[in-house]
C-alpha positions in Angstrom: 23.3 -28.1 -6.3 20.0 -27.1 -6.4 17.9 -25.0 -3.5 16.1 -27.6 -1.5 13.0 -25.0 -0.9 11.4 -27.2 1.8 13.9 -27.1 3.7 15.1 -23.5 3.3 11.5 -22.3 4.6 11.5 -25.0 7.4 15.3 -23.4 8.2 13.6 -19.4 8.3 12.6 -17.6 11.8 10.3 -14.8 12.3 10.9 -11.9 14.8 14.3 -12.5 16.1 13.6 -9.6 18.0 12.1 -8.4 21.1 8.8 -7.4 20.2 6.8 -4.5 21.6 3.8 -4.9 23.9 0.2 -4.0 22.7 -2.6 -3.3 25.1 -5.9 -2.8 23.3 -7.9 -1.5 26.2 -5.9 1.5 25.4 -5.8 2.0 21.9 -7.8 5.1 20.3 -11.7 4.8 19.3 -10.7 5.6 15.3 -8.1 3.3 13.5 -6.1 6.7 11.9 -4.6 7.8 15.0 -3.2 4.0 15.8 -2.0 3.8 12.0 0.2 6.7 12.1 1.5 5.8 15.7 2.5 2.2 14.8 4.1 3.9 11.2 6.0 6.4 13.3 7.1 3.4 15.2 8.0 1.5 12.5 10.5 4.3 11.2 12.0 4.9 14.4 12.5 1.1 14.7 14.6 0.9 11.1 11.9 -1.0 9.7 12.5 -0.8 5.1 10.5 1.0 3.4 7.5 1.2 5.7 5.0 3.2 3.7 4.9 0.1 1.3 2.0 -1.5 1.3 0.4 -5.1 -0.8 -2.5 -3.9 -2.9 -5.3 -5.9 -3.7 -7.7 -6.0 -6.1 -9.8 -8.2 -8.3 -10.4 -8.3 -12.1 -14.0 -8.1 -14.0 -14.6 -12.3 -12.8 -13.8 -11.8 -9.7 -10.2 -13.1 -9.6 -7.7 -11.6 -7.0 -4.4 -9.7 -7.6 -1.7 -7.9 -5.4 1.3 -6.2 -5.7 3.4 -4.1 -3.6 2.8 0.1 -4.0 3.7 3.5 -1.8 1.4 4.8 0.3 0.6 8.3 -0.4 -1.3 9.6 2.0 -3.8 8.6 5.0 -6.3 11.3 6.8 -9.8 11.1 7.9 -10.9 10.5 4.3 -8.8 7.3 3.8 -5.6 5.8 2.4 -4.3 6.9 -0.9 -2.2 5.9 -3.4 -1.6 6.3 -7.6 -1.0 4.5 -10.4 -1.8 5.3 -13.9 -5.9 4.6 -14.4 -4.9 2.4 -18.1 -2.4 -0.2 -15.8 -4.0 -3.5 -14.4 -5.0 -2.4 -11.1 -6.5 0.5 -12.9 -9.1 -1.0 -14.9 -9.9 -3.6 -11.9 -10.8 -0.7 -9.9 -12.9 1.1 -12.8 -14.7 -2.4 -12.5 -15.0 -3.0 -9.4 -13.9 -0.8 -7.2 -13.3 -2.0 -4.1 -9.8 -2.6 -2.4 -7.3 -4.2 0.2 -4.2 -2.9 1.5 -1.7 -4.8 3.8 1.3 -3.5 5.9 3.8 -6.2 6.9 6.5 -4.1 9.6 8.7 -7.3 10.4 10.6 -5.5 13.1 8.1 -5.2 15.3 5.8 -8.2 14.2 2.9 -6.0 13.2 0.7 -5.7 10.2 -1.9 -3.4 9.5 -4.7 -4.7 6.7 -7.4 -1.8 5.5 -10.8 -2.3 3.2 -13.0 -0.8 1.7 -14.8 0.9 -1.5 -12.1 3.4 -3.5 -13.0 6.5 -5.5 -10.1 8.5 -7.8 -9.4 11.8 -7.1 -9.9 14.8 -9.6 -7.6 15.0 -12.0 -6.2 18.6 -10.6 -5.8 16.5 -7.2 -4.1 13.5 -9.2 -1.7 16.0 -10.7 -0.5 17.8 -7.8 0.3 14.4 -5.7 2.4 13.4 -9.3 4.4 16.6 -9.1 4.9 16.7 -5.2 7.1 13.5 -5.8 10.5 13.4 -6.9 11.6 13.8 -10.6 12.1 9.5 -10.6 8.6 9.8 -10.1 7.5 12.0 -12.6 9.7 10.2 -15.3 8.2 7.1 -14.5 4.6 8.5 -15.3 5.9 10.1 -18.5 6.6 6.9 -19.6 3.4 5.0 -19.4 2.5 2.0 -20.5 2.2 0.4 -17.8 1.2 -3.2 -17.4 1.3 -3.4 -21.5 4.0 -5.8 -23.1 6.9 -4.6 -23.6 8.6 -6.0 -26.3 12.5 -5.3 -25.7 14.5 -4.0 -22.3 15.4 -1.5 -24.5 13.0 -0.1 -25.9 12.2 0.6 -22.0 15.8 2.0 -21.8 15.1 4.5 -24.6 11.4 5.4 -23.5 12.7 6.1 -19.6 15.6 8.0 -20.7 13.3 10.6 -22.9 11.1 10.5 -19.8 13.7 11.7 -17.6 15.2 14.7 -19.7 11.3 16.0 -20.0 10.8 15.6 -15.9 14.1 17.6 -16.0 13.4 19.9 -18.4 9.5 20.0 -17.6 8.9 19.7 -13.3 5.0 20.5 -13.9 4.5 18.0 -17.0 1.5 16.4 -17.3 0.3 12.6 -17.0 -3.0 12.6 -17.6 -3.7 8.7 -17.1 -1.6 9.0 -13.5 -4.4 9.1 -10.7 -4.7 9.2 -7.2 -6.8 6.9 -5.7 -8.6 6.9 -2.1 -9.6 3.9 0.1 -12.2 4.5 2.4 -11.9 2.2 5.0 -14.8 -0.2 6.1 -12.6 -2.5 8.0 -9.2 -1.8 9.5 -7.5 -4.2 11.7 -4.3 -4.2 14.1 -1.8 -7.2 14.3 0.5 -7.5 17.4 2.7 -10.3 17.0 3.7 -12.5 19.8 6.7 -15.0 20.2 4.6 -17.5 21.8 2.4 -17.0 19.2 -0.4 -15.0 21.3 -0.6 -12.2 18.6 -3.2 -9.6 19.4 -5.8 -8.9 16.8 -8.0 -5.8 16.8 -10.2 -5.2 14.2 -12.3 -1.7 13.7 -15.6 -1.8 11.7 -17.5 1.1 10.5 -21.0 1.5 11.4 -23.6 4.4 10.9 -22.7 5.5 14.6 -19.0 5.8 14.3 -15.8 2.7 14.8 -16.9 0.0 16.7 -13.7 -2.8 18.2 -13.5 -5.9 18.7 -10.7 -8.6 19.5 -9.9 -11.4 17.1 -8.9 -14.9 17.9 -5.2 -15.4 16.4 
């Protein structure tokens, strides 16, 4: 019998859970500090895999595309993350670069989105994030290729296993396409969810003179 999809969504609940409480009026004046508290909460609250975050960018025409990365890093210069500079999201950002990030933490109904123009880093900084990962990591780079067609699941099989004995054999090897990337943010806004569906929304904005905050309607 097939999946009636219709009715499976109608059938799905969100937050079965008792949600925190978020008073804006007492949130800090820059977004950073909030970030790392609502992350820190989101671990001790057994959220998945909460430095993952949906990556958006947008090709040469303009057309939109997102997929789910790591978060590598965040500090008063912005949000980071790496991927190999020859991949899709790659080029889109040697285009135009410019990007969004979204944080989805179900267990305590909050999101976090973050925009603005990105930059790579040098590629002496690019290479030390590579190699402060694990050796997965590392193999993964070594294999490259990434977002080219692949003709055979094996031919991936052979290519990762290589990959693996040189990140063993080699812990400082060299990627040279892998590169950091850092998002510095125009825009970052905070979504408290709410059971009766009076989420909180606030929303920072640079401006010449520092973060200005406002509320948004849900």
């Amino acid at each position: 019998m097939e999946t009636d999809l219709h009715e499976l969504l109608r059938s799905l609940r969100v937050w079965d859970t008792e949600l925190p409480v978020f008073d804006p009026a007492e949130a800090p004046e820059e977004p950073l500090p909030l970030f790392a508290r609502w992350l820190a909460q989101a671990v001790t609250a057994g959220q998945t895999e909460p430095h993952t975050m949906s990556l958006a960018t947008s090709d040469e025409d303009g057309l939109p595309d997102v997929r789910t990365v790591m978060l590598h890093g965040a500090d008063a210069n912005g949000w980071s993350f790496a991927t190999h500079a020859t991949s899709r999201k790659g080029r889109h950002l040697a285009t135009r670069p410019y990007a969004a990030l979204g944080f989805y933490w179900p267990a305590q109904g909050r999101q976090v989105r973050v925009r603005g123009p990105v930059t790579p880093a040098s590629p002496e900084e690019s290479q030390a994030d590579l190699h402060a990962r694990s050796t997965g990591a590392l193999a993964a780079a070594l294999v490259g290729h990434q977002s080219e067609v692949l003709d055979s699941v094996g031919e991936l099989a052979r290519a990762s296993e290589s990959a693996w004995e040189r990140a063993q054999r080699e812990p400082e090897a060299q990627a040279p396409s892998w590169t950091l990337y850092l998002v510095r943010p125009d825009e970052v806004e905070f979504f408290q969810g709410d059971a009766r569906r009076r989420h909180v929304r606030l929303d920072y904005r640079r401006t010449e003179e520092g973060w200005a905050r406002q509320l948004l309607w849900p």
